[in-house]
OpenMM code with the backbone's topology and positions (N, CA, C; nanometers):
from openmm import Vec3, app, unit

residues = "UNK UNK UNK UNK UNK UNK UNK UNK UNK UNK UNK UNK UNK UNK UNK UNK UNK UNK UNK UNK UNK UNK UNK UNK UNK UNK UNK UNK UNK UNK UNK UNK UNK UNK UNK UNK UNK UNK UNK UNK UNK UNK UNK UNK UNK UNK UNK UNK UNK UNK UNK UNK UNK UNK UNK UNK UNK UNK UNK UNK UNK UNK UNK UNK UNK UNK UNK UNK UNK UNK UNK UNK UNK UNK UNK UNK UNK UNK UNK UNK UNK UNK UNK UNK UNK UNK UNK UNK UNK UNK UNK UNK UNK UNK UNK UNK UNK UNK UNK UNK UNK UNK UNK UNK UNK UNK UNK UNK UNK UNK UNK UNK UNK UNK UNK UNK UNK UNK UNK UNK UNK UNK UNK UNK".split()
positions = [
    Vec3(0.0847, -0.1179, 0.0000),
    Vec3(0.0000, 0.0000, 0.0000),
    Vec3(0.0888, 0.1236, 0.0000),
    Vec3(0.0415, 0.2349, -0.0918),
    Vec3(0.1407, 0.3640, -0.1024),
    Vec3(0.1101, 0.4010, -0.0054),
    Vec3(0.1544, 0.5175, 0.0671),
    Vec3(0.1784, 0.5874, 0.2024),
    Vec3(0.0147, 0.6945, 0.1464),
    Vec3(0.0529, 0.7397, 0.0631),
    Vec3(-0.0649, 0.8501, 0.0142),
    Vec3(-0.2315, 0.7466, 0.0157),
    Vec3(-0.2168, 0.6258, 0.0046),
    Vec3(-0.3280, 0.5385, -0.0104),
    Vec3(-0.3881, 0.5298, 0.1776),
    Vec3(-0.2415, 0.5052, 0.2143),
    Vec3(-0.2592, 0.4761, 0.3491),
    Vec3(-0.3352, 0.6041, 0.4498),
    Vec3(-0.3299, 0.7290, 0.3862),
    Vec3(-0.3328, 0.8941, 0.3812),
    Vec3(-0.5206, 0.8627, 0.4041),
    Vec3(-0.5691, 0.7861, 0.2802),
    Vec3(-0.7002, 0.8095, 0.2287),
    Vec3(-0.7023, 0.7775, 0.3392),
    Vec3(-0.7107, 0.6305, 0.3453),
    Vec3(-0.7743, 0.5403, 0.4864),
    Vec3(-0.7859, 0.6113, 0.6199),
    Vec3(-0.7054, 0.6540, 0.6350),
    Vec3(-0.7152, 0.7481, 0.7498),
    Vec3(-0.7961, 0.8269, 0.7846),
    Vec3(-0.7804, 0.9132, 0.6746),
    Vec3(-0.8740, 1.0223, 0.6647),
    Vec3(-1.0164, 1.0110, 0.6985),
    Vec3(-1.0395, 0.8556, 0.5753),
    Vec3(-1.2198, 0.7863, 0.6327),
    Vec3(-1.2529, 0.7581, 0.7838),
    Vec3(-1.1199, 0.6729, 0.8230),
    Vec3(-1.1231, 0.6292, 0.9474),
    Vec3(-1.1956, 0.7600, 1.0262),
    Vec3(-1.0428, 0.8386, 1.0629),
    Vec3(-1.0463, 0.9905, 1.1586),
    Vec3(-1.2486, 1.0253, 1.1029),
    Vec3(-1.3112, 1.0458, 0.9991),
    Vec3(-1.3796, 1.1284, 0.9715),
    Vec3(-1.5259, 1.0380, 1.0636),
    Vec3(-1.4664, 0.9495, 1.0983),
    Vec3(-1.6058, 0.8448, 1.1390),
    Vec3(-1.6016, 0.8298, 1.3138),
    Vec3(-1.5124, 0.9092, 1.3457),
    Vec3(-1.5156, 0.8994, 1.5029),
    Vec3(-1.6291, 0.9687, 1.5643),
    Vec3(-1.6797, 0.9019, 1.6563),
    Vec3(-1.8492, 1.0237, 1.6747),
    Vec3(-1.8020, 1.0854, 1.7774),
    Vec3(-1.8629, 1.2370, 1.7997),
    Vec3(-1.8658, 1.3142, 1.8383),
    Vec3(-1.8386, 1.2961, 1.9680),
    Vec3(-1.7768, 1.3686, 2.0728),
    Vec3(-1.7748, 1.3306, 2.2028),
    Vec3(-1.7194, 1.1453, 2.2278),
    Vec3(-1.6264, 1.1273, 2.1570),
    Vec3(-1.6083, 1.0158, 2.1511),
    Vec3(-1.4172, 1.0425, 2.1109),
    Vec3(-1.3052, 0.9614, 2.1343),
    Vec3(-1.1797, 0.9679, 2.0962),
    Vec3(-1.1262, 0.8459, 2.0835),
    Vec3(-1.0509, 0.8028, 1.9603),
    Vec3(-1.0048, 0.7376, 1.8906),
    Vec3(-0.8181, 0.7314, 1.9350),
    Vec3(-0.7482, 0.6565, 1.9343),
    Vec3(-0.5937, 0.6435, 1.9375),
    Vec3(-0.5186, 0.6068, 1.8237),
    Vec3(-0.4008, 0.6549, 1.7904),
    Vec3(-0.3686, 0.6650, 1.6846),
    Vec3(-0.3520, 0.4537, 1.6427),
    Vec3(-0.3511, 0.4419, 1.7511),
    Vec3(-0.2985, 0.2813, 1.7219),
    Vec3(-0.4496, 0.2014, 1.6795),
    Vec3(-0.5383, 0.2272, 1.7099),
    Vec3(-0.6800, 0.1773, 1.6713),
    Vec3(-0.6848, 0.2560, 1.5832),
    Vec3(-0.6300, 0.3650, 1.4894),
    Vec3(-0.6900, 0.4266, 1.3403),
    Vec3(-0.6189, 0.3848, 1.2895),
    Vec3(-0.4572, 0.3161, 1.2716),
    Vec3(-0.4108, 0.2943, 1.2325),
    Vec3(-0.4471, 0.0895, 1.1840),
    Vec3(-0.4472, 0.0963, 1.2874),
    Vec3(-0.5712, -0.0726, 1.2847),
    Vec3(-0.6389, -0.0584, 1.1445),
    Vec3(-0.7349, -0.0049, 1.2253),
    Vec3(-0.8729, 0.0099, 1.0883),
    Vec3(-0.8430, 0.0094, 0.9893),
    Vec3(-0.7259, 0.0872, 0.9342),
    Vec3(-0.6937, 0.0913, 0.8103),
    Vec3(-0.5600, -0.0188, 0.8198),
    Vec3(-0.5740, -0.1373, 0.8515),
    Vec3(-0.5341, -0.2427, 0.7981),
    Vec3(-0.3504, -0.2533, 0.8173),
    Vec3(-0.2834, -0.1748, 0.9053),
    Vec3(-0.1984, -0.1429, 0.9122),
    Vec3(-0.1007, -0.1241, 1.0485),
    Vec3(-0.1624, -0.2458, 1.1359),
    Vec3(-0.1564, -0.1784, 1.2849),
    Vec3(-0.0195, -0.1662, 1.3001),
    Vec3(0.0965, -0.1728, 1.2730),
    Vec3(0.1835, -0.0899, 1.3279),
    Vec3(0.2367, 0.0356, 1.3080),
    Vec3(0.1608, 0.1042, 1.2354),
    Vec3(0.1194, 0.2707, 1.1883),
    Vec3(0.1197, 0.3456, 1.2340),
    Vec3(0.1089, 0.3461, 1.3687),
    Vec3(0.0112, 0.4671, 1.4678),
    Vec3(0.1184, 0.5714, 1.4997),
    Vec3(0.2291, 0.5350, 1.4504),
    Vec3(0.3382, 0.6963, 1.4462),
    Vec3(0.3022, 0.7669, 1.3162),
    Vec3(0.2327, 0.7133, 1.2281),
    Vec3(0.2600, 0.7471, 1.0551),
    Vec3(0.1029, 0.8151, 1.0802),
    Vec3(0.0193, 0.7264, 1.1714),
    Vec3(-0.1601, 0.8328, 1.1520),
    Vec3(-0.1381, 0.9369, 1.2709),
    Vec3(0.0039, 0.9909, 1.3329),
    Vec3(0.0249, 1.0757, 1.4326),
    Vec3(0.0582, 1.2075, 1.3291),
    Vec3(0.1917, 1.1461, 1.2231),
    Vec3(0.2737, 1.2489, 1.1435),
    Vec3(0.1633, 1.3045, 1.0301),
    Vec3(0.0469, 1.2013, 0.9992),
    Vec3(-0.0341, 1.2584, 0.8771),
    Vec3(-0.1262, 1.3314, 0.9315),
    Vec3(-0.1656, 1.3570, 1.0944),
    Vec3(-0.2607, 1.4260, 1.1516),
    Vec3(-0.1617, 1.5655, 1.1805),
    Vec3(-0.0701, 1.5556, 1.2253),
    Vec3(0.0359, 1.6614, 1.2673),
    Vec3(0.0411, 1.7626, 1.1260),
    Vec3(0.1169, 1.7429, 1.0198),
    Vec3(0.1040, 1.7436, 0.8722),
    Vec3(0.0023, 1.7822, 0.7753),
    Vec3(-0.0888, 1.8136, 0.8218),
    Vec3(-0.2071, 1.8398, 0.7675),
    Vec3(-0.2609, 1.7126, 0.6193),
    Vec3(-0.2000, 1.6000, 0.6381),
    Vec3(-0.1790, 1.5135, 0.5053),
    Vec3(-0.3394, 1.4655, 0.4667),
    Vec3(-0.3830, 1.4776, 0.5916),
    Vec3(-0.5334, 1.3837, 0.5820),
    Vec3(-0.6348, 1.4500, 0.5214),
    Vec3(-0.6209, 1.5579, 0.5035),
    Vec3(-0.6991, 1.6919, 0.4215),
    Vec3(-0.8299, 1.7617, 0.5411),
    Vec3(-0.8803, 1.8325, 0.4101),
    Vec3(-0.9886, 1.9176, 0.5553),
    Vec3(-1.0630, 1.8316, 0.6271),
    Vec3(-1.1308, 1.9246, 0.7542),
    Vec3(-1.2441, 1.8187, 0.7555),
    Vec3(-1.2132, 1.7317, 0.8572),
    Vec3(-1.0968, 1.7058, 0.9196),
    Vec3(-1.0449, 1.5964, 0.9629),
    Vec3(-1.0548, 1.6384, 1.1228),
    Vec3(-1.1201, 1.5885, 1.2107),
    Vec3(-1.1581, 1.6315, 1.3946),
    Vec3(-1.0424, 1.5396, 1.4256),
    Vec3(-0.9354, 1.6077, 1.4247),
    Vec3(-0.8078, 1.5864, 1.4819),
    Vec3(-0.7973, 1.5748, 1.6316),
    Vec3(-0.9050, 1.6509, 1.6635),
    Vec3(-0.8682, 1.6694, 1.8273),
    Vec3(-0.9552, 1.5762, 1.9060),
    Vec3(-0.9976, 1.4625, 1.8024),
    Vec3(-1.0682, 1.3253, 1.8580),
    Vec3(-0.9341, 1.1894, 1.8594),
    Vec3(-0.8011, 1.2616, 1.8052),
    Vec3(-0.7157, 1.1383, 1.8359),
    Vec3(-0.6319, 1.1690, 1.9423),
    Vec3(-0.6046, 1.0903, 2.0346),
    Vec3(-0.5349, 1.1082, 2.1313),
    Vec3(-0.4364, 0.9521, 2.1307),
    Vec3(-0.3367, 0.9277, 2.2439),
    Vec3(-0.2244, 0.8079, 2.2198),
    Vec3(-0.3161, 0.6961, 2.2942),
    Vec3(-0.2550, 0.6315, 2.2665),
    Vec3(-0.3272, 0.4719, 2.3667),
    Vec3(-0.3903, 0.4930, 2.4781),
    Vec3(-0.2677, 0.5590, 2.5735),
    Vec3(-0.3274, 0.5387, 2.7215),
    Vec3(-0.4187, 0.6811, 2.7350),
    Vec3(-0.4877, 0.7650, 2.6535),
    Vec3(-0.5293, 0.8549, 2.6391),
    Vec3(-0.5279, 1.0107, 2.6508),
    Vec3(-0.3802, 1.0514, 2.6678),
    Vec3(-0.3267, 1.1707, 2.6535),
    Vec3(-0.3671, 1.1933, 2.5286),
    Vec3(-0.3661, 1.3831, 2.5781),
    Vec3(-0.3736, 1.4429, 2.4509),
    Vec3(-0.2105, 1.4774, 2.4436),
    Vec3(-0.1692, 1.3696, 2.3341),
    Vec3(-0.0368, 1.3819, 2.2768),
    Vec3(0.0003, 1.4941, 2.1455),
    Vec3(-0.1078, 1.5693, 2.1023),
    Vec3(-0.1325, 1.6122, 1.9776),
    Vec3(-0.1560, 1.7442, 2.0121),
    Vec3(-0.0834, 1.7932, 2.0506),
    Vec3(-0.1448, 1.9418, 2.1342),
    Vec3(-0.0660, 2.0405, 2.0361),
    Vec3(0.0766, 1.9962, 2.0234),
    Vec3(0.1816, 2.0779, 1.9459),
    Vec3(0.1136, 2.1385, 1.7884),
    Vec3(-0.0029, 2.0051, 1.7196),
    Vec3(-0.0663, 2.0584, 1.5950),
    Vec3(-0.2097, 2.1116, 1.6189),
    Vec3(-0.2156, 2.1988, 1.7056),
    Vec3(-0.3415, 2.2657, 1.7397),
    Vec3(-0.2732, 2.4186, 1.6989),
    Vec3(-0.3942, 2.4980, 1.6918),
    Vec3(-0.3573, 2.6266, 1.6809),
    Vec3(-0.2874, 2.7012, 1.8578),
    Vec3(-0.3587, 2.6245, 1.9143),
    Vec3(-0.2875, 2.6827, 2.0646),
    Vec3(-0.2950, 2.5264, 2.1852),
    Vec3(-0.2281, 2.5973, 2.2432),
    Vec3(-0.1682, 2.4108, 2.3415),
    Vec3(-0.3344, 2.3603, 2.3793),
    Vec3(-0.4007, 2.4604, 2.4141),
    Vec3(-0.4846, 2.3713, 2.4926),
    Vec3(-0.6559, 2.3849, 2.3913),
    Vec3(-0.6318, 2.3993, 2.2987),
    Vec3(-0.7071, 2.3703, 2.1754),
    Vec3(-0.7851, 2.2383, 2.1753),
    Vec3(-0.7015, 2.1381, 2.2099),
    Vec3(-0.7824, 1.9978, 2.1789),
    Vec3(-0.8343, 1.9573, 2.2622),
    Vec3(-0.7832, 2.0368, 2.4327),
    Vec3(-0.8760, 1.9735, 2.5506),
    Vec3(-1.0010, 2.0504, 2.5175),
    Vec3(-1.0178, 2.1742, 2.5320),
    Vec3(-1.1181, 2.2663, 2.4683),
    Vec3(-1.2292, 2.1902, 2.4095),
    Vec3(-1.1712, 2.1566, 2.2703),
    Vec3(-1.2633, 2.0881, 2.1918),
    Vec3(-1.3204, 1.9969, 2.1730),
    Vec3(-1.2509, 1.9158, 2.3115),
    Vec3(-1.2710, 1.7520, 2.3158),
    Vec3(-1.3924, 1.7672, 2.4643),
    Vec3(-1.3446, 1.8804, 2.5323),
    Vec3(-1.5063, 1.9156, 2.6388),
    Vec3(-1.5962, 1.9698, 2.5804),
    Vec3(-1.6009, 2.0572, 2.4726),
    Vec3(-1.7169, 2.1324, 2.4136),
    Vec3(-1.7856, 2.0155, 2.3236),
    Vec3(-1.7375, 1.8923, 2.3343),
    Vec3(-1.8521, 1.7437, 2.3029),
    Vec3(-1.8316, 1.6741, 2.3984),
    Vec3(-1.8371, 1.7771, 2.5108),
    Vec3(-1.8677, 1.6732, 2.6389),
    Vec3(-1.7512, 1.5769, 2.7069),
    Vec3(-1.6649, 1.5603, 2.6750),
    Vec3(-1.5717, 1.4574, 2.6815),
    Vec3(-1.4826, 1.4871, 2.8115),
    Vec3(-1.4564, 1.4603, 2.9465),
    Vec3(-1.3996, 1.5335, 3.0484),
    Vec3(-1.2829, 1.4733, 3.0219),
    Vec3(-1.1930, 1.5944, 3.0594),
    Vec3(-1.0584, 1.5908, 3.0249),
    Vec3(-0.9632, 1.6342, 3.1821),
    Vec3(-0.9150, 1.5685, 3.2003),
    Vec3(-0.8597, 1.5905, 3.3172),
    Vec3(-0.6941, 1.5959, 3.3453),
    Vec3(-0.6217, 1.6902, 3.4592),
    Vec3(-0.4762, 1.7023, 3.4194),
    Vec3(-0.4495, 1.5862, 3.5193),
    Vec3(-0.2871, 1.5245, 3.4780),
    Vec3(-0.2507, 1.3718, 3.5605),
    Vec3(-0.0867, 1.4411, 3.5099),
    Vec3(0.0063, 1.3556, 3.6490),
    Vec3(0.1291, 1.3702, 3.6178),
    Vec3(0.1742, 1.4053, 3.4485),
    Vec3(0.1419, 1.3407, 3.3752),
    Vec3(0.2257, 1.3540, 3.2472),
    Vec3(0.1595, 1.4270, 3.1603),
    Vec3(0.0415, 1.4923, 3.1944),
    Vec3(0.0110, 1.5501, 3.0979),
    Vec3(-0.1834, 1.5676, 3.1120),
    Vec3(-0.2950, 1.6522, 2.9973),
    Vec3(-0.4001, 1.5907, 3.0029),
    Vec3(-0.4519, 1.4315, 2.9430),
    Vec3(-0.5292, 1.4479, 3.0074),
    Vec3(-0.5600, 1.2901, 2.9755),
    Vec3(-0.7518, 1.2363, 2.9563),
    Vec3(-0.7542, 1.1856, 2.9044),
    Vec3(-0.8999, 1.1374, 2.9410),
    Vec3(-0.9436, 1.0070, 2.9315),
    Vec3(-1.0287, 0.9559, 2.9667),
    Vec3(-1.0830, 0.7993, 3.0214),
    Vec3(-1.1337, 0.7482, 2.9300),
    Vec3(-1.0397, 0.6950, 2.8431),
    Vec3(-1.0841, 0.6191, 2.7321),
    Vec3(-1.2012, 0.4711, 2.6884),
    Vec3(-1.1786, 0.4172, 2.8527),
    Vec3(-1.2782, 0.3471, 2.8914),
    Vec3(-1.4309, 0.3778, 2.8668),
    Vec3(-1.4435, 0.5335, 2.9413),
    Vec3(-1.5741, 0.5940, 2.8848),
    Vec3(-1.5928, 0.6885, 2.7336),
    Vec3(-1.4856, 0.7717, 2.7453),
    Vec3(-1.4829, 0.8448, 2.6546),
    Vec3(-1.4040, 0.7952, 2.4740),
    Vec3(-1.3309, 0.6427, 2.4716),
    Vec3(-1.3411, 0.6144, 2.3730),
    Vec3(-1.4005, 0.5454, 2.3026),
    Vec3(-1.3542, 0.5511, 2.1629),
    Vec3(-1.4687, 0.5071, 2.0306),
    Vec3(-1.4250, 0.3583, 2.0041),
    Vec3(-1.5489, 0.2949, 2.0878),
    Vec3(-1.5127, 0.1374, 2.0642),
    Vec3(-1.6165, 0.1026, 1.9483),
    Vec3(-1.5477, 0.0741, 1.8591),
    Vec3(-1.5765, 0.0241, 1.6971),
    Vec3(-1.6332, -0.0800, 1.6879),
    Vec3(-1.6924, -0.1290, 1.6079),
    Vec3(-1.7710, -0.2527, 1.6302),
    Vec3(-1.6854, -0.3120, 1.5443),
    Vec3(-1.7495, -0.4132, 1.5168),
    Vec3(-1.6828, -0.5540, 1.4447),
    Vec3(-1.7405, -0.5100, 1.2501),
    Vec3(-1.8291, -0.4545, 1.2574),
    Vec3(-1.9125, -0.4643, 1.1630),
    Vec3(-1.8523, -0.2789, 1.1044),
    Vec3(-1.8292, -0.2220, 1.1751),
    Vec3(-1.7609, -0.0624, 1.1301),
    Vec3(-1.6110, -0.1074, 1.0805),
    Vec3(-1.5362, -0.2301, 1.1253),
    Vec3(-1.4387, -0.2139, 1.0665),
    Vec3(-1.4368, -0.3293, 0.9410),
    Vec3(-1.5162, -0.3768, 0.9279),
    Vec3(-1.6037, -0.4723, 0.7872),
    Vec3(-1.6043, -0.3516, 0.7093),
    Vec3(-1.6796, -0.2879, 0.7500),
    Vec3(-1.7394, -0.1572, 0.6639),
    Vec3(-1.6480, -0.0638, 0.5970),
    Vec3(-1.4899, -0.0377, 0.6688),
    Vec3(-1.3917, 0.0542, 0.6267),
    Vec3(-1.3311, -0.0361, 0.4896),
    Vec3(-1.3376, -0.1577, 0.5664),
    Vec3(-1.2814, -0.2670, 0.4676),
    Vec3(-1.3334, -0.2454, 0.3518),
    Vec3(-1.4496, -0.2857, 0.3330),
    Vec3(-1.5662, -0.3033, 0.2138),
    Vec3(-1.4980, -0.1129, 0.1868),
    Vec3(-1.5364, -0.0262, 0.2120),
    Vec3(-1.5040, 0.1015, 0.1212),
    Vec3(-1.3496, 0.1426, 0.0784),
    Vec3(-1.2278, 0.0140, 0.1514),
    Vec3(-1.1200, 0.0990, 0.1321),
    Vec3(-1.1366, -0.0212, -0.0300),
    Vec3(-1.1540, -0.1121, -0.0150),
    Vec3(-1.1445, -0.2193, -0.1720),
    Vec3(-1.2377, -0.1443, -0.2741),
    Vec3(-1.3801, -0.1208, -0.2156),
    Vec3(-1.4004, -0.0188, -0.3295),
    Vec3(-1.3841, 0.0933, -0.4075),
    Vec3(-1.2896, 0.1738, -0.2847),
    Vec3(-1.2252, 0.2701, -0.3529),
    Vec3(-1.0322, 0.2365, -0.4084),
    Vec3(-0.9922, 0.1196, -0.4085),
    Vec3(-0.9124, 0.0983, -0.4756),
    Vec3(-0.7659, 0.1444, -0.4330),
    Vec3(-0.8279, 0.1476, -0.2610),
    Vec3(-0.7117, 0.1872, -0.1689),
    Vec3(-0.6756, 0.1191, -0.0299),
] * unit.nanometer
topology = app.Topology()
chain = topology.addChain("A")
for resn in residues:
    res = topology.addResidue(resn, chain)
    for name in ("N", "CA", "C"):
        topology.addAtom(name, app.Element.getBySymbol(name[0]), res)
């Protein structure tokens, strides 16, 4: 798979996270068929690669820091935006963080069928 193909996938992925809900780069990187990625769906979110459109400030790292603060317009941009859909964000030794338990986007079995089925039909 080209890197720019890998770009699309992403993009679908990131665009399907629901609202008040946060995704990790290592589960978007999954979805799109690729799980050891999740530095490459960090650099294409950082990068602006994934194009418009893209609720960046719904990916956060595994253990649920907001690791992504540096590609916001200001540091605390993504906690902001990640409470204004509700999502409580709270400060912890290393950083903010939030409870991915509640606040992340657990995918079904059948949503990642579904990325499947659209990344073959679109020929990526």
């Amino acid at each position: 798979m080209e890197t720019f193909d890998f770009y699309r996938r992403a993009a679908i992925v990131c665009r399907a996270i629901p609202r008040g809900r946060a995704a990790s780069y290592g589960q978007i990187a999954l979805l799109c068929g690729k799980p050891n990625n999740a530095r490459q769906v960090g650099y294409a979110l950082n990068r602006g690669r994934l194009g418009h459109g893209i609720p960046a400030h719904r990916v956060v790292n595994g253990k649920g820091y907001l690791s992504g603060a540096a590609a916001f317009e200001t540091e605390d941009m993504q906690k902001q935006l990640l409470e204004s859909e509700g999502v409580e964000v709270e400060y912890m030794e290393d950083g903010w963080k939030i409870d991915m338990k509640k606040y992340g986007w657990h995918n079904t079995m059948e949503e990642a069928l579904h990325f499947r089925e659209m990344f073959e039909q679109q020929g990526i």
